[in-house]
C-alpha positions as CSV (number, residue, x, y, z in Angstrom):
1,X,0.0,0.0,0.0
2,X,3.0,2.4,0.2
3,X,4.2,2.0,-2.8
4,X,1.1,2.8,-4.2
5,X,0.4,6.0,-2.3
6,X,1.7,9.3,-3.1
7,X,5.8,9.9,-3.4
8,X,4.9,13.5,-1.8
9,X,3.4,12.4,1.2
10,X,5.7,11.8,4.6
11,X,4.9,8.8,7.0
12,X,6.9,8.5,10.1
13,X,6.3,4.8,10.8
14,X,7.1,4.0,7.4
15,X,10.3,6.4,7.1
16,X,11.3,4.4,10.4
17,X,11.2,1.0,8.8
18,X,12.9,2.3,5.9
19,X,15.8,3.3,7.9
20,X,15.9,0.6,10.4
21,X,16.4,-1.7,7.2
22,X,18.6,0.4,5.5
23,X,21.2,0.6,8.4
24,X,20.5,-3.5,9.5
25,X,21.6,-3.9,5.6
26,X,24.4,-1.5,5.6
27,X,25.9,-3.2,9.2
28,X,25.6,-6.8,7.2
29,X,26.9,-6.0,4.3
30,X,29.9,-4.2,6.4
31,X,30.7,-7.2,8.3
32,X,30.6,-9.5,4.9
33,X,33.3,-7.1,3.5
34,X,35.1,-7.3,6.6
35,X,34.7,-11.2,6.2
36,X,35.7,-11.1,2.8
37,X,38.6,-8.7,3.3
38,X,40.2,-11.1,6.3
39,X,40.2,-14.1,4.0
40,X,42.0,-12.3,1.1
41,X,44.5,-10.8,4.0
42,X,44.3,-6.9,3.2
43,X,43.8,-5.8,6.6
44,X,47.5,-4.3,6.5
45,X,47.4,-3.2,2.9
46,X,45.1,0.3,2.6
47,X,45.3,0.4,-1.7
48,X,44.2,-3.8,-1.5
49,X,41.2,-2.6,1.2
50,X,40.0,0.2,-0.7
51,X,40.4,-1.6,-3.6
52,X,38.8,-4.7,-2.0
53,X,35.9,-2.0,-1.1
54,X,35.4,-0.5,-4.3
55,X,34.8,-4.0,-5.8
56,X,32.7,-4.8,-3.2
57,X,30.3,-1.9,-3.4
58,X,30.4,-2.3,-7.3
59,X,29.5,-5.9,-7.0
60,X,26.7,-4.8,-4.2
61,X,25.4,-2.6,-6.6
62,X,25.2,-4.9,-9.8
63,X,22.7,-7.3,-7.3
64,X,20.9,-5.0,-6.5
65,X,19.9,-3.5,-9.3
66,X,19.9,-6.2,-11.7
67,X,19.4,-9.1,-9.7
68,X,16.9,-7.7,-6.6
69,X,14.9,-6.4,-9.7
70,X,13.1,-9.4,-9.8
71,X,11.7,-9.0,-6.6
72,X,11.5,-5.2,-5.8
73,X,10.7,-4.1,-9.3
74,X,11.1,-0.6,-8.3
75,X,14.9,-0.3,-8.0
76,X,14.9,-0.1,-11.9
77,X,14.5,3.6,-11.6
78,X,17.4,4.0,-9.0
79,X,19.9,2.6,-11.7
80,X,22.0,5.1,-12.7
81,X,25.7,6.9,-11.8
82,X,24.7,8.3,-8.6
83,X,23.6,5.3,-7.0
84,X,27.0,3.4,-8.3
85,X,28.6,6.2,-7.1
86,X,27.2,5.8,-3.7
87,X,27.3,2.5,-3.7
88,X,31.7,2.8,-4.2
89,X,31.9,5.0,-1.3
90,X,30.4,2.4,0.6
91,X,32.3,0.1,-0.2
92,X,35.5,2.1,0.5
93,X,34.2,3.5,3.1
94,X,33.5,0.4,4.7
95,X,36.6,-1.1,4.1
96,X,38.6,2.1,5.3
97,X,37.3,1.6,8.8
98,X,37.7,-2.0,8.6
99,X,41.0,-1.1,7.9
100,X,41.6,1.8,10.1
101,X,39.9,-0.2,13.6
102,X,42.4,-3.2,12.7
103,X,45.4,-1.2,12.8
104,X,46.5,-2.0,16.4
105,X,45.4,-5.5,16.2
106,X,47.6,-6.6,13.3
107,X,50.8,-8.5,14.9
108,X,54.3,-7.9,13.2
């Protein structure tokens, strides 16, 4: 029924759920870059973590857009640069703090 009603109008429940899945998302998609970037051992390198993140965030958008389609039909108008764009600094962004909290745990 949202999707249906009227893109000008303002709900606070439903602005609440939007955000509360956008950041749930965000936090799992951080830690699966985080898993990914342990397993490929980058968490000393910062040009293979960013690098790591900017695939990552270009991968994350590609299934969402053009695999996610199927299901939320929708997203076909968010395609576009902006949304890769954001979808890159994610992804580095992500793996720059990965990066950046795992500094003083990294042994010699």
């Amino acid at each position: 029924g949202v999707l249906q009603g009227s893109a000008f109008a303002f709900e606070p429940g439903v602005a609440f759920v939007a955000l509360l899945t956008h950041y749930a998302l965000g936090i799992v998609f951080g830690l699966v870059l985080g898993f990914v970037a342990s397993g490929l051992g980058y968490e000393t390198d910062v040009f293979g973590i960013v690098s790591c993140g900017a695939l990552f965030g270009a991968l994350l958008y590609l299934f969402n857009f053009y695999v996610m389609v199927r299901f939320l039909p929708w997203f076909t108008e968010l395609r576009g640069g902006p949304t890769l764009i954001s979808h890159l600094v994610f992804g580095v962004a992500v793996a720059l703090l990965y990066w950046k909290l795992g500094r003083g745990r990294a042994g010699p």
